[in-house]
C-alpha atoms as an extended CHARMM CRD file, in Angstrom:
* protein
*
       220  EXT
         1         1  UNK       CA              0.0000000000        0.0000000000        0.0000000000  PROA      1               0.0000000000
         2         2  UNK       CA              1.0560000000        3.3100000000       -0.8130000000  PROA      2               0.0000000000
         3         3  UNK       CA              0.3840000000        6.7330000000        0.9190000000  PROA      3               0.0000000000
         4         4  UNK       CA             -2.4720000000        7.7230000000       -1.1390000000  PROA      4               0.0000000000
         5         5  UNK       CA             -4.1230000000        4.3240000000       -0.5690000000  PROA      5               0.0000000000
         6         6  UNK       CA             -4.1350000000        4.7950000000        3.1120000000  PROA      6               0.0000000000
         7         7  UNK       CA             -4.8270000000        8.1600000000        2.6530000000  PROA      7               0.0000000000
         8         8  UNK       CA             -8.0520000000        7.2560000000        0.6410000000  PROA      8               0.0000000000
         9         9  UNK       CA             -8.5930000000        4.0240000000        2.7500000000  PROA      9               0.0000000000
        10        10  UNK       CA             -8.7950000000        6.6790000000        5.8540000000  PROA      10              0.0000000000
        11        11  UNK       CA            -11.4500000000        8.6350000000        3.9000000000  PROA      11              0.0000000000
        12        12  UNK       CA            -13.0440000000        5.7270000000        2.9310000000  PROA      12              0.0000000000
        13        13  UNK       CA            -13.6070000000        4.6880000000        6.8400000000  PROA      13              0.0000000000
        14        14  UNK       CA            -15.1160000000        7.7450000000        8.3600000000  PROA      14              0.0000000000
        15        15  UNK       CA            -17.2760000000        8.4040000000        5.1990000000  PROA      15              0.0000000000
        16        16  UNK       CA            -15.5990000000       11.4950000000        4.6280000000  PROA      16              0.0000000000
        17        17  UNK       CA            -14.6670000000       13.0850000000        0.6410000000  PROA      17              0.0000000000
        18        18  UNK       CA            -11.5980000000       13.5330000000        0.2160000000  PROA      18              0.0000000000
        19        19  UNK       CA            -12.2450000000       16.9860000000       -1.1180000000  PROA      19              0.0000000000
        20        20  UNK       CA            -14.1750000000       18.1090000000        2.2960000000  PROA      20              0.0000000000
        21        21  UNK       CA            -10.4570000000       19.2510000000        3.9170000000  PROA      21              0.0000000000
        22        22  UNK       CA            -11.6600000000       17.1690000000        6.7540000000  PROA      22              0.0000000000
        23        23  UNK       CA             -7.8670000000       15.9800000000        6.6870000000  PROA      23              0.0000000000
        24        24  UNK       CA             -6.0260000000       18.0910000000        4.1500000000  PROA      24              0.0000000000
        25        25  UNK       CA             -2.8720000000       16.2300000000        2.6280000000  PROA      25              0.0000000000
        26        26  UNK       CA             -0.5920000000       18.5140000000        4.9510000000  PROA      26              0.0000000000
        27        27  UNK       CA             -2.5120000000       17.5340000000        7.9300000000  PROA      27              0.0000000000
        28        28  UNK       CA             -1.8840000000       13.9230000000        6.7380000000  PROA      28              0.0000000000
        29        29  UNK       CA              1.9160000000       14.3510000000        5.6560000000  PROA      29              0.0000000000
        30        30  UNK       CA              2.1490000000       15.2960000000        9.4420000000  PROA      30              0.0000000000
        31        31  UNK       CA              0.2440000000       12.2320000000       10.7150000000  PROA      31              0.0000000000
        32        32  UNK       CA              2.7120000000       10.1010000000        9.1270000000  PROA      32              0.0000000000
        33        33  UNK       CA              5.9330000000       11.7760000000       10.0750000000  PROA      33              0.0000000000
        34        34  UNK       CA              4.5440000000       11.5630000000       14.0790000000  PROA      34              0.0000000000
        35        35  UNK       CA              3.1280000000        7.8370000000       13.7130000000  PROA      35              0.0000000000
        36        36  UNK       CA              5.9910000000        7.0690000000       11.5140000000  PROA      36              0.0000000000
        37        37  UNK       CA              8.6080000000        7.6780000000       14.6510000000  PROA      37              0.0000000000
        38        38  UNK       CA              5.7820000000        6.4140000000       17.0900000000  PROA      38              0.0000000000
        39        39  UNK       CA              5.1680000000        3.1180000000       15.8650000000  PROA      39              0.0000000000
        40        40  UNK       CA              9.5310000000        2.8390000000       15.5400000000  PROA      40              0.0000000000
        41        41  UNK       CA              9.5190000000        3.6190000000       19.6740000000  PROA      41              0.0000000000
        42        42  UNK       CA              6.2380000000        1.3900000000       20.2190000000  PROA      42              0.0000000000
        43        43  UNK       CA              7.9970000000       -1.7270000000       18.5950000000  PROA      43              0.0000000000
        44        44  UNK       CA             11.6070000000       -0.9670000000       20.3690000000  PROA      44              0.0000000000
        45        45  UNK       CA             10.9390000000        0.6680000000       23.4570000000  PROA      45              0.0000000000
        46        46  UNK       CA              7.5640000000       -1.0050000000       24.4220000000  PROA      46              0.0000000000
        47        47  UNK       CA              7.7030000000       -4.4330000000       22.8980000000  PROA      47              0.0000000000
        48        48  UNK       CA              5.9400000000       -6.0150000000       25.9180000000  PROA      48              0.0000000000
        49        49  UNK       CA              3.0650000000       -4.4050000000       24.7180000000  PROA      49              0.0000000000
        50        50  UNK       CA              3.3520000000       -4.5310000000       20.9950000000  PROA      50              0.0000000000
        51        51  UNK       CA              1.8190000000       -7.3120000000       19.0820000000  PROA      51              0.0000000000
        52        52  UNK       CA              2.0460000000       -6.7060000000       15.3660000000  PROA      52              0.0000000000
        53        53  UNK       CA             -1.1450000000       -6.4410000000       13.6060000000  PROA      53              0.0000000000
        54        54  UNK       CA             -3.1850000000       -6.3490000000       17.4170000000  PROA      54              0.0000000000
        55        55  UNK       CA             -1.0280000000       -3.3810000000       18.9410000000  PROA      55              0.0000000000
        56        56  UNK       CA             -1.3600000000       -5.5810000000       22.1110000000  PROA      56              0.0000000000
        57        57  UNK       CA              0.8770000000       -7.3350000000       24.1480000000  PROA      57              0.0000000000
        58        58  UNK       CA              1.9870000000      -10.6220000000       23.6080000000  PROA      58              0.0000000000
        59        59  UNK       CA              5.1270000000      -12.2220000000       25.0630000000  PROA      59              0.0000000000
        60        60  UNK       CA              5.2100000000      -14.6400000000       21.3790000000  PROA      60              0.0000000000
        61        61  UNK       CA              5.6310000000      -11.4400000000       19.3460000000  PROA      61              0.0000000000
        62        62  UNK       CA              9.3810000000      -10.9030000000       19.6270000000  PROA      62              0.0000000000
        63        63  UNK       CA             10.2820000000      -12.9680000000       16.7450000000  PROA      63              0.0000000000
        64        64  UNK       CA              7.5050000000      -11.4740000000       14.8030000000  PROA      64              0.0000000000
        65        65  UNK       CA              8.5870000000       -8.0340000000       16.0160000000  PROA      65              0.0000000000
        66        66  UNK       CA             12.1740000000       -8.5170000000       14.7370000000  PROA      66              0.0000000000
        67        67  UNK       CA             10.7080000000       -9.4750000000       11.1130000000  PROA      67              0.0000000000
        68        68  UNK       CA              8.5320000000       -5.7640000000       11.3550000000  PROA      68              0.0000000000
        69        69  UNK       CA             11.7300000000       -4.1170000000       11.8890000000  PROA      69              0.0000000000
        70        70  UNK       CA             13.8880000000       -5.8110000000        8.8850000000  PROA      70              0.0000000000
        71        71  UNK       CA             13.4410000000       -2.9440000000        6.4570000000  PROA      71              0.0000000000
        72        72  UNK       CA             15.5590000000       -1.0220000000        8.7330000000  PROA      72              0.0000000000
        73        73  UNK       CA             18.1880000000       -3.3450000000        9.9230000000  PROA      73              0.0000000000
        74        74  UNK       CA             21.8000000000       -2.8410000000        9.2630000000  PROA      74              0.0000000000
        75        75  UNK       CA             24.3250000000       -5.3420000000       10.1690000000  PROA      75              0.0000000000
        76        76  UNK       CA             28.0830000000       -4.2200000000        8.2010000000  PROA      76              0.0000000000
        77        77  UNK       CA             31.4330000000       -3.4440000000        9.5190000000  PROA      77              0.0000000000
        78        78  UNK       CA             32.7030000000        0.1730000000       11.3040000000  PROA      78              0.0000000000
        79        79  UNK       CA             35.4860000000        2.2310000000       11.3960000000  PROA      79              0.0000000000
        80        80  UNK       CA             36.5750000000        3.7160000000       14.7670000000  PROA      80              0.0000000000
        81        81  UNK       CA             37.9470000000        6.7590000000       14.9200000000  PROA      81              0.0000000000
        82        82  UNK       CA             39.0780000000        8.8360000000       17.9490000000  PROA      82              0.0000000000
        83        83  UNK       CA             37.2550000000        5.6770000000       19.7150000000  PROA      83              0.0000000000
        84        84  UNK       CA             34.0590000000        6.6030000000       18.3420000000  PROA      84              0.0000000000
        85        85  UNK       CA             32.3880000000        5.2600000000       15.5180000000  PROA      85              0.0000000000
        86        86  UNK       CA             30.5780000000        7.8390000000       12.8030000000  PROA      86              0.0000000000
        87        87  UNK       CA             26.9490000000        6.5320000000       12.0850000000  PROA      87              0.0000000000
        88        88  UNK       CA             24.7370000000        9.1740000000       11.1010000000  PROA      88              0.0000000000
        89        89  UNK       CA             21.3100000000        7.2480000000       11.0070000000  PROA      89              0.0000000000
        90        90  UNK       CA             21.4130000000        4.7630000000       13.6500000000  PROA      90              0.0000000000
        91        91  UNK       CA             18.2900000000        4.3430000000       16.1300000000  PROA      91              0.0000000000
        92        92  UNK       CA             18.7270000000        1.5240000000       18.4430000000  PROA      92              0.0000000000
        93        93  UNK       CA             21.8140000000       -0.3020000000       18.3480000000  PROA      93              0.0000000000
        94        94  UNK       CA             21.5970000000       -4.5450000000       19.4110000000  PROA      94              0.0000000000
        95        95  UNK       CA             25.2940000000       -5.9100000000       19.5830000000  PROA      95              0.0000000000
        96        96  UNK       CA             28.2980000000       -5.1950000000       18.0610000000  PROA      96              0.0000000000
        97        97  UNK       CA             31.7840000000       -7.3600000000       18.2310000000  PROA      97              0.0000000000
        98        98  UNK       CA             35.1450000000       -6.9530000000       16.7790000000  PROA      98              0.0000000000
        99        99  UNK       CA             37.3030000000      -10.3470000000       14.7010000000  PROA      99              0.0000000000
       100       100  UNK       CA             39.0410000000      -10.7000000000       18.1430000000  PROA      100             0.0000000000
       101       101  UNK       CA             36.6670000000      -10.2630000000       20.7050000000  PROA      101             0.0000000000
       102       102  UNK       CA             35.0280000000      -13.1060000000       23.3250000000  PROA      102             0.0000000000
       103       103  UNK       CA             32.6860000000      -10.9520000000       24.4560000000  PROA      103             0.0000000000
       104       104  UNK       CA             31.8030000000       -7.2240000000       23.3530000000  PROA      104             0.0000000000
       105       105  UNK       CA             29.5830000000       -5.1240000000       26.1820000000  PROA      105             0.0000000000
       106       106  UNK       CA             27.3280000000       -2.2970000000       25.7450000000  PROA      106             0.0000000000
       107       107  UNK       CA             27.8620000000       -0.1330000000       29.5280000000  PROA      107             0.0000000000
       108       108  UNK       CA             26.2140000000        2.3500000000       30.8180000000  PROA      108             0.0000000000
       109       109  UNK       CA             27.6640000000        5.6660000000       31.3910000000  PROA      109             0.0000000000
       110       110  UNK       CA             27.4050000000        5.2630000000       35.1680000000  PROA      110             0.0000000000
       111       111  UNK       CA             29.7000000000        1.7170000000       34.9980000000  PROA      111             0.0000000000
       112       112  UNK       CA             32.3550000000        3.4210000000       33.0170000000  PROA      112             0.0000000000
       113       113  UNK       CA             34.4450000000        5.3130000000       35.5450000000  PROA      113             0.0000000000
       114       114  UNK       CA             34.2390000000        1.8770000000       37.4750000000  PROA      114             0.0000000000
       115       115  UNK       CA             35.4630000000       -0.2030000000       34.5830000000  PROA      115             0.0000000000
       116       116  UNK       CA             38.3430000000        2.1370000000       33.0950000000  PROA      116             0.0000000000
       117       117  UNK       CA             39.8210000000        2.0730000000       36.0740000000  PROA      117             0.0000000000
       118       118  UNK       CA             38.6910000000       -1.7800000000       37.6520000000  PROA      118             0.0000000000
       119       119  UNK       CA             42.2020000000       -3.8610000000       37.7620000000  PROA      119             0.0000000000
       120       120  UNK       CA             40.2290000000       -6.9300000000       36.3340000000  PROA      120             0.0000000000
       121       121  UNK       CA             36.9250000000       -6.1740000000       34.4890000000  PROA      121             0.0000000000
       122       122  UNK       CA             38.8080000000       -3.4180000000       32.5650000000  PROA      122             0.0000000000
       123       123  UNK       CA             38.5220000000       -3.0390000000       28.7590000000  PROA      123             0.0000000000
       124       124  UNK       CA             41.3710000000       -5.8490000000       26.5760000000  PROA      124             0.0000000000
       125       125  UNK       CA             41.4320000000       -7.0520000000       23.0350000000  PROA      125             0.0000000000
       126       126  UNK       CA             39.1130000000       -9.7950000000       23.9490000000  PROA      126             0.0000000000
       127       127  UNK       CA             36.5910000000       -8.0990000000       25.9590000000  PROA      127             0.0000000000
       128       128  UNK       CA             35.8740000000       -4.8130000000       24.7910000000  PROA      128             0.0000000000
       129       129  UNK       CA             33.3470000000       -2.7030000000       25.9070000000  PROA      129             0.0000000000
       130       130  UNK       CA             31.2560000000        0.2020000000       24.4730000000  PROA      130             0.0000000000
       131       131  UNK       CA             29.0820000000        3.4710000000       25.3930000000  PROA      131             0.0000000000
       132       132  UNK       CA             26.7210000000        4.9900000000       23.7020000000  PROA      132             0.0000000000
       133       133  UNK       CA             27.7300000000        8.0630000000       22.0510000000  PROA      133             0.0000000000
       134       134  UNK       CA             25.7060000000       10.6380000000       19.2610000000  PROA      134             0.0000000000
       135       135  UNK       CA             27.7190000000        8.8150000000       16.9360000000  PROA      135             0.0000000000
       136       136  UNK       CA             26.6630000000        5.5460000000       17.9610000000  PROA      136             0.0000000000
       137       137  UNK       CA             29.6960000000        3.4660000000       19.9850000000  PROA      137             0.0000000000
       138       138  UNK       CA             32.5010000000        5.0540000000       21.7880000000  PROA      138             0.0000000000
       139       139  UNK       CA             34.9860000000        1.6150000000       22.2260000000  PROA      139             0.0000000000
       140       140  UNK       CA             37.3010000000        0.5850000000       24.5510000000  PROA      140             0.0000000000
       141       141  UNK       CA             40.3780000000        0.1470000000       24.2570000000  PROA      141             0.0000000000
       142       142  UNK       CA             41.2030000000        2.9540000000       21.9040000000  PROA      142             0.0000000000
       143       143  UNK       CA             43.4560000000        0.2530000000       19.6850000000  PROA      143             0.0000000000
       144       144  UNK       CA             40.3650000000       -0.7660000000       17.9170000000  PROA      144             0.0000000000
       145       145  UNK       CA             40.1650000000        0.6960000000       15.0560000000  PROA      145             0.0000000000
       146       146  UNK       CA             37.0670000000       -1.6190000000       13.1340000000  PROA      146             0.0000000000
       147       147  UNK       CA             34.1460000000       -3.7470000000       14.1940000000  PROA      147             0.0000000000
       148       148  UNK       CA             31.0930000000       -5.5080000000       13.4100000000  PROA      148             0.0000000000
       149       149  UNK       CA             27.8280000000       -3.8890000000       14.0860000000  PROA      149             0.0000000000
       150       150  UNK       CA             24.1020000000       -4.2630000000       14.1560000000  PROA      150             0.0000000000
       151       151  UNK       CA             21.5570000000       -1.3060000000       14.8650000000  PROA      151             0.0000000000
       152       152  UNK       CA             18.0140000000       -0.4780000000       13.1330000000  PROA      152             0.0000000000
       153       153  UNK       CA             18.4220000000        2.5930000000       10.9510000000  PROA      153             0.0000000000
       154       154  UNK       CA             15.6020000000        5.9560000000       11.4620000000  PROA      154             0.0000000000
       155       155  UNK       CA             12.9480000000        5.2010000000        9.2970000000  PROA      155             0.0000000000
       156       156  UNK       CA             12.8580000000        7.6000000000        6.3930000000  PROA      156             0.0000000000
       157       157  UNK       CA             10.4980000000       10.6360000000        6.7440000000  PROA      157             0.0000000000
       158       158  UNK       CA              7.0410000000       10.1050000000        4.7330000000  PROA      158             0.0000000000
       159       159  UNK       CA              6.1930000000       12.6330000000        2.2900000000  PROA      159             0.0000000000
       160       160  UNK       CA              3.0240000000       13.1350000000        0.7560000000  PROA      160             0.0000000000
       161       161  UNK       CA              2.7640000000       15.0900000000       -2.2710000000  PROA      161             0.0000000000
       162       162  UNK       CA             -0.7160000000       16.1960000000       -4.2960000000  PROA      162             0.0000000000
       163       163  UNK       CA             -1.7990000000       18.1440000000       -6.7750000000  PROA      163             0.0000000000
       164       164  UNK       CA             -4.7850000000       19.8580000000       -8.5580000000  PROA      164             0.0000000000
       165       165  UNK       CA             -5.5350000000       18.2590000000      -12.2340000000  PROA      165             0.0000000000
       166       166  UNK       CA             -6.0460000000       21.3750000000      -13.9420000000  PROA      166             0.0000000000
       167       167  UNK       CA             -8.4980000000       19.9350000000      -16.1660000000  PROA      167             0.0000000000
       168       168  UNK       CA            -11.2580000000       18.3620000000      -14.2910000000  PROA      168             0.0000000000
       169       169  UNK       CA            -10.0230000000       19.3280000000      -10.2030000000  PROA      169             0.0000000000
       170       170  UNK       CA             -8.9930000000       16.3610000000       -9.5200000000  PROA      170             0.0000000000
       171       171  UNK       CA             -7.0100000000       15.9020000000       -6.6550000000  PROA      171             0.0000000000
       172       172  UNK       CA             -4.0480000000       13.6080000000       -7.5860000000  PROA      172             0.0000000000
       173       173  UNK       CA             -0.9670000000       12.1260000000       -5.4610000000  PROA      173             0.0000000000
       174       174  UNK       CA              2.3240000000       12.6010000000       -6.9980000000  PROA      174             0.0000000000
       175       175  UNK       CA              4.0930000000        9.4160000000       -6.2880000000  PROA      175             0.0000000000
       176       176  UNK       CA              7.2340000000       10.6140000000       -8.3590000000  PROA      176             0.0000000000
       177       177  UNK       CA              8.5040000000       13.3000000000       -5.5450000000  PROA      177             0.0000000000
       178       178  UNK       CA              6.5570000000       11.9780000000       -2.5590000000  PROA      178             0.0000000000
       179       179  UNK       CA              8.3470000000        9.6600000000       -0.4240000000  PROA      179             0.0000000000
       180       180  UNK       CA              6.6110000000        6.1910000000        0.9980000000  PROA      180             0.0000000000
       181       181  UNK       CA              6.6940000000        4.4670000000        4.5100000000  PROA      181             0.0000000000
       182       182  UNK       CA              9.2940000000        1.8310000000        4.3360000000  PROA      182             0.0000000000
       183       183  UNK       CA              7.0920000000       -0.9310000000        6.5690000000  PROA      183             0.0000000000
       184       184  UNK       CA              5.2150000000       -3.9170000000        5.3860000000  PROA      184             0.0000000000
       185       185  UNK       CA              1.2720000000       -3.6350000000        4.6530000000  PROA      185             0.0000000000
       186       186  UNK       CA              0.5030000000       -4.5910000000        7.7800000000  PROA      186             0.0000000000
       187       187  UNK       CA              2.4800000000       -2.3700000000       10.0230000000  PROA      187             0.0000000000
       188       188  UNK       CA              1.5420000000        0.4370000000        7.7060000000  PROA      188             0.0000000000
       189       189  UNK       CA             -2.0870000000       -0.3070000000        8.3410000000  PROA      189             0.0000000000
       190       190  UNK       CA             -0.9160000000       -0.0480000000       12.3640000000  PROA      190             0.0000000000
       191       191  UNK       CA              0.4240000000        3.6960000000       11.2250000000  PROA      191             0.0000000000
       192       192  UNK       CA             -2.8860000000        4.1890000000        9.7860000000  PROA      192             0.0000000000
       193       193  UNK       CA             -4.9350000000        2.7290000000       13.1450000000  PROA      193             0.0000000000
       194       194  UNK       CA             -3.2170000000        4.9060000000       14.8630000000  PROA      194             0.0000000000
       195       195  UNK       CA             -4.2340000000        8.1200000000       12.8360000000  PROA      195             0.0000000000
       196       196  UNK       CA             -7.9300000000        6.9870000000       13.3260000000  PROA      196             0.0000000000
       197       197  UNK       CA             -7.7360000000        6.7660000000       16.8780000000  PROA      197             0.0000000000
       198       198  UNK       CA             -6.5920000000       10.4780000000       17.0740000000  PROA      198             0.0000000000
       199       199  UNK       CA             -8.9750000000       11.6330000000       14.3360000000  PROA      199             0.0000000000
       200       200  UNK       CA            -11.6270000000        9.6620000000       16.4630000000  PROA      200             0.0000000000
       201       201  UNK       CA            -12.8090000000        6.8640000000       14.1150000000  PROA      201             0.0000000000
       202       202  UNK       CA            -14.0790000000        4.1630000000       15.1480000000  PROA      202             0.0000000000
       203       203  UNK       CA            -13.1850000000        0.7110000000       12.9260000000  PROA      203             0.0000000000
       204       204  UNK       CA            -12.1880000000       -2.1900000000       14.8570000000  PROA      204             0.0000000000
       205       205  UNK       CA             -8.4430000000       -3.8490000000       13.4690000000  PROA      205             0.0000000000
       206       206  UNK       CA            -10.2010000000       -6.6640000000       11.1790000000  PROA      206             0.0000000000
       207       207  UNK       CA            -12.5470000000       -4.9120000000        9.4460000000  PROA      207             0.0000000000
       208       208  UNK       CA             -9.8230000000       -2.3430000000        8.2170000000  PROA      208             0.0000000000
       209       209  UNK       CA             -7.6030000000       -4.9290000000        6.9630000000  PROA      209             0.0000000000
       210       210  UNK       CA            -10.2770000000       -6.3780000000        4.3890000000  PROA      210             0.0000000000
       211       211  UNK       CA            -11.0070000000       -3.1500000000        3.8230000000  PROA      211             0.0000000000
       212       212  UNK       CA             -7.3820000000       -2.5340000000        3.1560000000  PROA      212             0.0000000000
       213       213  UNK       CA             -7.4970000000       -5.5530000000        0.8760000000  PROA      213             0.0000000000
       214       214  UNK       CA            -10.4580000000       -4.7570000000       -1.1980000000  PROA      214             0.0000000000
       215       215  UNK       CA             -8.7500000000       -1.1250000000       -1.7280000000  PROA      215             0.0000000000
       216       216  UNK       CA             -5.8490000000       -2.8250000000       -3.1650000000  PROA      216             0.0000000000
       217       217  UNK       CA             -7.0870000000       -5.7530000000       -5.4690000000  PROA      217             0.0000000000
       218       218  UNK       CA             -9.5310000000       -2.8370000000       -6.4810000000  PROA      218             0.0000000000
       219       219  UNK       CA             -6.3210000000       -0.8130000000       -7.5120000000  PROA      219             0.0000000000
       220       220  UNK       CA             -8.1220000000        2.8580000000       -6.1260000000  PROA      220             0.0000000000
């Protein structure tokens, strides 16, 4: 599903027109950038209450919730420079090792002092440990200079672009410059849930999803 289908399929739900400016496609654009980012923290910070396709807890959805978050997985090698590594798009980062490691740690600032200075549980080759930094991993010791890394990348920001057809008013969605949410069908259907329950409609989960379906086999 693209933006414009959800866009329609919202319409579609509270029986509004999409030329009533009930939700103009500004208002919308904005909808997506918030729920964009909010379904990101609701899958990664909340996951005990995150069930993909429910939006309710579930302690069998972890598997399920690491297959919703595959579009923006990175797993790739590093540079360290200065100690710190240089990732500009990073959001949540799971593990990271290095070729020679045994065990690589993720601290907290509060440990480090502790563990600079600790005469046994300080950082070594083998068992390196890591803080996180704005540019994603500061490592210890400061000889590494390259390791192994996997972190979920920011989603990229929704846009959604329309237009006026100049010959019969038409609006139209210009797919060419406008840019799409980069989640499966389903989880974009969650985005979407979400916009209804601020906007106040009322649809319960199942009965948008065929609704959802028809929309697309229909090809509106």
């Amino acid at each position: 599903m693209n933006n414009w289908q959800l866009y329609n399929l919202l319409h579609l739900v509270a029986n509004k027109d999409v030329y009533s400016n009930w939700l103009t496609p500004e208002q919308f654009e904005l909808e997506l950038i918030s729920k964009n980012i909010r379904l990101m923290r609701n899958i990664l910070g909340l996951p005990e209450r995150y069930q993909p396709g429910t939006m309710q807890a579930g302690a069998s959805a972890s598997r399920t919730i690491e297959i919703d978050l595959l579009p923006f997985l990175i797993n790739g090698t590093e540079s360290v420079s200065n100690q710190k590594t240089s990732l500009t798009d990073w959001y949540y980062i799971n593990d990271w090792y290095t070729d020679n490691s045994k065990s690589a740690e993720i601290i907290s600032q509060q440990e480090l002092g502790m563990r600079i200075n600790h005469p046994i549980r300080k950082a070594t080759i083998k068992y390196p440990f890591a803080t996180i930094v704005a540019e994603g991993l500061k490592i210890w010791p400061a000889s590494i200079s390259e390791i192994n890394i996997s972190y979920y990348k920011n989603p990229a920001t929704p846009s959604f672009v329309t237009q006026v057809n100049t010959s019969d008013g038409s609006l139209e969605y210009n797919e060419t410059i406008s840019t799409e949410l980069e989640w499966a069908d389903h989880n974009k259907l969650d985005i979407l849930y979400m916009i209804m329950q601020d906007m106040g409609v009322n649809i319960e989960r199942q009965d948008l999803e065929q609704l959802a379906s028809k929309l697309v086999e229909g090809g509106k």
